[in-house]
N, C-alpha and C positions, 0 to 999 in steps of 0.2 A: 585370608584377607577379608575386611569387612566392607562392609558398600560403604560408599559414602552419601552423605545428609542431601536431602534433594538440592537445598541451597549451593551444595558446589557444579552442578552441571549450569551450561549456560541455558539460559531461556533463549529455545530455538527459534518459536514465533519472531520472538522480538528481534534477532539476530537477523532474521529474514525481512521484518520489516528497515530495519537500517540497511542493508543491503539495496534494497528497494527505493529507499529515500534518495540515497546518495545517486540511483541512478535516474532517476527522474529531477534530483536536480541538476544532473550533467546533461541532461538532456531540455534544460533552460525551465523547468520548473520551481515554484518556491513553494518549499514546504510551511505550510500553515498553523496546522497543529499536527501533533502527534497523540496517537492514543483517548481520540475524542469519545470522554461516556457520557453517557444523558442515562436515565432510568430506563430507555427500549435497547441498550446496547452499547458497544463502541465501533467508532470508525476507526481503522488500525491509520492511517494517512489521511488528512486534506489539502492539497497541494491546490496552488492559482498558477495558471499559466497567461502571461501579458502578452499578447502577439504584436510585435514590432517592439514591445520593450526593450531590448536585447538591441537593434540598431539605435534606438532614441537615447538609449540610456536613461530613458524616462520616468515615471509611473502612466498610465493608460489612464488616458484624458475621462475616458467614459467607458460603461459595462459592455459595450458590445466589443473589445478589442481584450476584452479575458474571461477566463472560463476556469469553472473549481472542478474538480475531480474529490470524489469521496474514492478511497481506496481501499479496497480487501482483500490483507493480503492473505496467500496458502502456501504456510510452508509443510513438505512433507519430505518424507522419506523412501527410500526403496519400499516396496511391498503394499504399500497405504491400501485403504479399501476402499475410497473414496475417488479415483482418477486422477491422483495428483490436486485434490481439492477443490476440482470444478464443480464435484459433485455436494462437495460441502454446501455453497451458495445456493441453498433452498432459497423458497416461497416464503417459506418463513425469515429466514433471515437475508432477504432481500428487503421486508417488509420495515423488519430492524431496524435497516440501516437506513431505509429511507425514513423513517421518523426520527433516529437520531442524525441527520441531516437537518431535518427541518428544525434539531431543537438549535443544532449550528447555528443557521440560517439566522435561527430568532432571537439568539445572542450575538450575531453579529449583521448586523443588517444592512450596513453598509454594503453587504457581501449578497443580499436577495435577490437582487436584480441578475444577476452573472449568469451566462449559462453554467447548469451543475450538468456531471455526467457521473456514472457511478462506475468503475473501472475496477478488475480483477488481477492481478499479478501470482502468477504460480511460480513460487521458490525450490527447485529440488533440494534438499540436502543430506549431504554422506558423511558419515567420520572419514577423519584420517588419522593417518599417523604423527603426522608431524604438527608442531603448533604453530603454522605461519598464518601471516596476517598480511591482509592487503585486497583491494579493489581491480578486478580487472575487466575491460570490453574485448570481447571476443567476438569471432564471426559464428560460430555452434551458437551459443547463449549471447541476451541482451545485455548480461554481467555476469562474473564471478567473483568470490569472496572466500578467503579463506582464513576462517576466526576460530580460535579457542578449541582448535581441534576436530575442527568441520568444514569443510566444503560445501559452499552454497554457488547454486545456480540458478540465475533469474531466465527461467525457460521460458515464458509467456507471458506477455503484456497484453491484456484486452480491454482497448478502450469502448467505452460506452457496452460493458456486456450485459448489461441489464435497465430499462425502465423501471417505471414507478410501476409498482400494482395496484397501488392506494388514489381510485381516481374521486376527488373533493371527498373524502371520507373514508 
């Protein structure tokens, strides 16, 4: 039997970060962009949440009644060596991510005034056997997913787990 071409395995990441999208927008968030790069990086998620939107059926009159999330997400697997990818979000790439935010920000500026917060999601994921597909909320996990011969679990949601380091420069 010979391997097959990297092109046929699914892109885990990315399968993690859809997993992740779908559940922050069930849970009344709008995704913004996907896959945000600037020259310091990408932001895998930027999601706006409208507080009251959701009753008003409105858009939010003004910045103080929504808030952007930059999201990074980690997906891993049994064994990882990193903590399940807490350990991945360095200094350095906390640094990243907050400049390519800012480069967000300055391409959309209607969006500068909002509070930002910068938010980490830690995805498990395992093979399986079978190839089923489908989203679920569970009480273990925030979500599960099971695509293209993978079980994914969104074990961790942590809002605001990082500041800026970059203080005016």
């Amino acid at each position: 039997m010979t391997n097959r071409p990297p092109s046929h395995y699914p892109d885990i990441g990315h399968l993690g970060e859809d997993l992740v999208a779908q559940w922050l927008q069930s849970t009344g968030w709008v995704i913004l962009h996907r896959r945000f790069s600037s020259r310091w990086g990408e932001i895998d998620i930027i999601a706006q949440y409208n507080k009251g939107a959701e009753e008003q059926r409105l858009p939010p009159l003004n910045t103080q009644h929504s808030t952007l999330a930059f999201v990074e997400v980690k997906t891993r697997s049994s064994g990882n060596w990193d903590a399940g990818g807490r350990s991945a979000v360095t200094a350095q790439k906390q640094a990243k991510l907050w400049r390519t935010a800012e480069m967000f920000l300055a391409q959309y500026p209607d969006k500068a005034d909002y509070p930002c917060r910068f938010d980490v999601a830690i995805v498990y994921c395992q093979r399986i056997s079978k190839n089923l597909i489908g989203v679920t909320v569970t009480q273990e996990f925030l979500a599960t997913a099971s695509i293209a011969g993978y079980k994914f679990k969104l074990q961790e949601y942590i809002p605001a787990a990082f500041d800026s380091l970059i203080d005016n420069g």
